[in-house]
C-alpha positions in Angstrom: 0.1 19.1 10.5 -3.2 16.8 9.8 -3.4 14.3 12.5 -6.2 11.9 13.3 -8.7 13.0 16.1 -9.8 11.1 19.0 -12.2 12.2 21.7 -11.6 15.8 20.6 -7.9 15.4 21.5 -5.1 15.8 18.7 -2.3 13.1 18.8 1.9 14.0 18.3 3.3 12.3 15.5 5.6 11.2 17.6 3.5 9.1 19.1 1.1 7.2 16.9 -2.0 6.6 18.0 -3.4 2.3 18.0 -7.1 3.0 16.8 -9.3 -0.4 18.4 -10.2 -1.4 14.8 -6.4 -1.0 14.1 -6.0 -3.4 17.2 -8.5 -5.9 16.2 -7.3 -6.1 12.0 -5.8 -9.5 11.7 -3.2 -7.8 8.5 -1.5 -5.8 11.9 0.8 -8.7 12.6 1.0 -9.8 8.8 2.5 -5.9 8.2 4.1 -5.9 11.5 5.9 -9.8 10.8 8.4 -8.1 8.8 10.5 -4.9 7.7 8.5 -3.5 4.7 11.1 -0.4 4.4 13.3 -2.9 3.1 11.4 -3.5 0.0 10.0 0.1 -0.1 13.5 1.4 -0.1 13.1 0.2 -3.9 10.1 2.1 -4.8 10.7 5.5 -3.9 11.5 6.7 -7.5 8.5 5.1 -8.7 6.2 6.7 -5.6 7.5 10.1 -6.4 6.4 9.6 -10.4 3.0 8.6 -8.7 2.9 12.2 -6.5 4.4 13.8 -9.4 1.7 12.9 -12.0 -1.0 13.5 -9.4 -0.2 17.5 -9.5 0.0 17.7 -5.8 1.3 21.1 -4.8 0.8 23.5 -1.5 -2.3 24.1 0.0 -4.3 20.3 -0.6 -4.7 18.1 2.1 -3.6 14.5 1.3 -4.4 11.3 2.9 -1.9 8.5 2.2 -3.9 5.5 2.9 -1.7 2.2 3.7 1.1 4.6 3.7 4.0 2.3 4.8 6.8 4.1 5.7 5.9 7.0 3.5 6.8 6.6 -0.5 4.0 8.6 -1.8 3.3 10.5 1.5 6.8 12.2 1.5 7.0 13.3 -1.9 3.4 14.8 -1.7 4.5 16.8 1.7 8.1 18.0 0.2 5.5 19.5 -2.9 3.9 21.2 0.1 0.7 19.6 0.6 -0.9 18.9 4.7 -0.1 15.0 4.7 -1.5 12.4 7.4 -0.3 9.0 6.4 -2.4 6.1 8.2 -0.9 2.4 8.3 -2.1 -0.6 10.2 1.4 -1.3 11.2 2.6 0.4 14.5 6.0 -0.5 13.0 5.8 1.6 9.5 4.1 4.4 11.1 7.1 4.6 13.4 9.2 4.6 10.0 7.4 7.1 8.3 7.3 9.2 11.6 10.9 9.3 11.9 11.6 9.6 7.9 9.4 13.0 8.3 11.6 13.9 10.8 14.6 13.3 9.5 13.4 15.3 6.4 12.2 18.8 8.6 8.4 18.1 7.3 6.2 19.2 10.0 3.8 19.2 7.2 3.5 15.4 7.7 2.4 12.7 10.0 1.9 9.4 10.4 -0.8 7.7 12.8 -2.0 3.9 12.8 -5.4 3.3 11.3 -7.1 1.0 9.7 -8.4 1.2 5.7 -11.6 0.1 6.7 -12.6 1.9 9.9 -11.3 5.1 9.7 -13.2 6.3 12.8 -11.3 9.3 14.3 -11.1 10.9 11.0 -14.3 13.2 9.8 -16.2 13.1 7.1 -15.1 15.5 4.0 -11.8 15.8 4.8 -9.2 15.5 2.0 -8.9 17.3 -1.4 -6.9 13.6 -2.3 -6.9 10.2 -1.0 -3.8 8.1 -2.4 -3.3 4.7 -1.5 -0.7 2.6 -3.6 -0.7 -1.2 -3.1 -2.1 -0.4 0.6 -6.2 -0.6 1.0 -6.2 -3.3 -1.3 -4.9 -5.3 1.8 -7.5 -4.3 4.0 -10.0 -6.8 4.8 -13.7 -5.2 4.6 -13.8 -4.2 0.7 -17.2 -2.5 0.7 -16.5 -1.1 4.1 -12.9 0.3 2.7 -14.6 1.5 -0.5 -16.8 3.5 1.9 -14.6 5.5 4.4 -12.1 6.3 1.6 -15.3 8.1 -0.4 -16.8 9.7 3.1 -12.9 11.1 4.2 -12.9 12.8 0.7 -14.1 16.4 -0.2 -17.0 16.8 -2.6 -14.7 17.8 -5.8 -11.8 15.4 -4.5 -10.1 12.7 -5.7 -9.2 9.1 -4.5 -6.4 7.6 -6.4 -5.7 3.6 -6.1 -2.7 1.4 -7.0 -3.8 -2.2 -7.0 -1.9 -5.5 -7.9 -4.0 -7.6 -10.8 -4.9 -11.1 -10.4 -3.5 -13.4 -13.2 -0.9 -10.7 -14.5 2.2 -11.6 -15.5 4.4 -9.1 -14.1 6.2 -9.5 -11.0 3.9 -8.7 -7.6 1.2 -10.3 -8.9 3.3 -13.6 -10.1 4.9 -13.2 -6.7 1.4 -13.7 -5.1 0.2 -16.5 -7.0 3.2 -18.4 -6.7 3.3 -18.0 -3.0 -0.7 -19.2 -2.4 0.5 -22.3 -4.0 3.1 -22.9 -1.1 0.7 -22.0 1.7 -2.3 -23.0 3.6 -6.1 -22.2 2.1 -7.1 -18.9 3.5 -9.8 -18.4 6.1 -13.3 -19.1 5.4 -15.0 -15.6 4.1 -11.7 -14.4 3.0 -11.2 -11.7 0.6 -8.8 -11.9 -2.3 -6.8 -8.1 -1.8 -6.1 -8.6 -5.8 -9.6 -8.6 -6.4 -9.0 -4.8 -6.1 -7.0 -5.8 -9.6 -10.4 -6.2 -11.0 -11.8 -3.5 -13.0 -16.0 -4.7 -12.6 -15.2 -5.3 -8.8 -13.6 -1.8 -8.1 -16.8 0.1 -9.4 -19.2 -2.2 -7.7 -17.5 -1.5 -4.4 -17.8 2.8 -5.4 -20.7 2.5 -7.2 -22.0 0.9 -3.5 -20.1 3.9 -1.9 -22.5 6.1 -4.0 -20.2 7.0 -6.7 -21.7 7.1 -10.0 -19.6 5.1 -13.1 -18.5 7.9 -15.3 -16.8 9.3 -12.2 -14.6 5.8 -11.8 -11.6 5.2 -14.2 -9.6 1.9 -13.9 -6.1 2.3 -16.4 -2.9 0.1 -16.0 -0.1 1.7 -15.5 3.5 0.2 -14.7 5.4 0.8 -10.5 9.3 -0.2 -10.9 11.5 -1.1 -8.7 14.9 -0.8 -8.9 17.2 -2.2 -6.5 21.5 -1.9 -6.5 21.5 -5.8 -6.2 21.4 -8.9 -7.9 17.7 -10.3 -8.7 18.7 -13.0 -5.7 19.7 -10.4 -3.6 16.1 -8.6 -4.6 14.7 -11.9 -3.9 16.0 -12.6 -0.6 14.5 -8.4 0.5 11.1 -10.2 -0.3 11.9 -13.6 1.5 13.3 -12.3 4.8 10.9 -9.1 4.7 8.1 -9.0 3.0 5.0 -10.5 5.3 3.3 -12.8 2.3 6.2 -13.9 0.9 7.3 -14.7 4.7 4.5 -16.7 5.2 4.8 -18.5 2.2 8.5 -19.7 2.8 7.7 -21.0 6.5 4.8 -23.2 4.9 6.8 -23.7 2.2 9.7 -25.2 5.1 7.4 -27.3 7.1 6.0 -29.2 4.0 9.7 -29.7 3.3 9.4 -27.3 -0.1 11.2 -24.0 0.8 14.4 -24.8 -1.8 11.1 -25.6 -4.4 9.9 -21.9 -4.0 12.9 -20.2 -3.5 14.3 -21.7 -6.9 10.7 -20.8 -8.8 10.5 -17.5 -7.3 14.7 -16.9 -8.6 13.8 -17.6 -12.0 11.0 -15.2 -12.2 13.4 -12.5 -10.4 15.8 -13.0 -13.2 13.3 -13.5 -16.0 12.0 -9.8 -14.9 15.0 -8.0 -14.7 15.4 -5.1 -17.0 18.5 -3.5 -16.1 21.0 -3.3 -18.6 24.1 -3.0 -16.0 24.9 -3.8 -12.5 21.9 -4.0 -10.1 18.3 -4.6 -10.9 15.4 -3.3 -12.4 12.1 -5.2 -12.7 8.9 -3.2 -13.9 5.3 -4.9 -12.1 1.7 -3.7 -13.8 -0.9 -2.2 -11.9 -4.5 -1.3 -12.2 -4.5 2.6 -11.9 -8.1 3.6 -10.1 -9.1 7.2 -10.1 -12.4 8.2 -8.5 -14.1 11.9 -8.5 -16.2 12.3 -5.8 
């Protein structure tokens, strides 16, 4: 089972290993704030379409980069593939750690890490590097753009799944209508949609020393479905999800919560495409493939 290394020692899945860059990355206690499984527990048909298209079969080594709990990781390893799955959150890789145990992979682990320092990992590593709606969070760009093209074997591919600014589909509707509840971000802060961006993702691997015509940006639509009413998808986000988290407790102290909560139902209900009971809601996404 891949597992991150660290002063020549190999760490148990079991117990995942708190990297100091993993310590120090202000989006630990965003990821940690809340329970993403809730909300991932509605993408798991859509993350095994992702491993599914992606041909990954036995005998590649896959890196699942921002892994959460494990939606693309544990598809990839039950296609028999060697699967590390790094998260910033202590939380998800705990998730993921028991999820692969529950499941009999010992093909699969999950260790804490973060997207822009991957330090204990060497250089050449992975025949794939996946990372849906995950490294876009990290905070370094340039330095994210970097370790995911120096983990990845000569021949290999990375594969992103990045929210777009200004889109009108749900995530990225979701974002925008949440900054306007909450605070101005930190000076030098980084936008994680600007990974939406099509010119911004090749300047970040074209700076990684990956030439253009090996970068392809496509959209491509991630669905999630959900047994519930749109409300009751809604309230997954409110009570779980760390952004939309934030947003509500700024939204509470300015005395605007009920103001958010009722903009952010109509959208839910506006999106909804399932023709029966429960919900269905599909959200656009820029598609980045890089050959290294």
């Amino acid at each position: 089972m891949p597992t991150i290394e660290s002063q020549g020692a190999a760490h148990s899945a079991s117990a995942p290993t708190i990297s100091p860059a993993a310590a120090i990355n202000p989006n630990r206690a965003l990821w940690e704030k809340g329970d993403f499984t809730r909300l991932a527990a509605t993408m798991r048909e859509s993350g095994d379409e992702v491993i599914d298209r992606l041909g990954v079969g036995p005998g590649m080594d896959v890196l699942d980069l921002g892994c959460g709990d494990g939606t693309t990781a544990l598809p990839a390893a039950r296609r028999g593939a060697r699967v590390l799955g790094v998260d910033i959150a202590s939380n998800l890789v705990a998730a993921g750690n028991a999820r692969a145990a529950a499941a009999g992979l010992a093909n699969l682990g999950f260790e804490q890490g973060d997207a822009s320092r991957l330090d204990a990992i060497t250089d050449d590593r992975f025949d794939l590097l996946v990372s849906m709606f995950g490294a876009m969070f990290a905070p370094r760009p340039l330095d994210t753009a970097r370790e995911m093209v120096r983990v990845t074997r000569p021949g290999g591919r990375i594969v992103m799944g990045n929210w777009i600014p200004g889109d009108p589909t749900l995530i990225a509707r979701v974002l925008q209508i949440c900054a306007g509840y909450s605070p101005p971000p930190p000076e030098g802060f980084v936008s994680p949609v600007t990974w939406g961006k099509e010119e911004l993702v090749r300047e970040r691997f074209a700076a990684a020393g990956i030439a253009q015509d090996r970068i392809t940006c496509e959209r491509a639509t991630y669905t999630f479905r959900h047994p519930g009413t749109p409300l009751e998808f809604l309230a997954i986000f409110r009570d779980y999800y760390g952004p939309t988290m934030n947003a509500f407790e700024a939204a509470a102290k300015a005395g605007r919560r009920d103001e958010l909560e009722d903009e952010l139902a109509r959208l839910f209900a506006a999106e909804n495409r399932a023709q029966g009971p429960g919900t269905e809601i599909p959200a656009t996404y820029l598609r980045v493939t890089v050959l290294k």
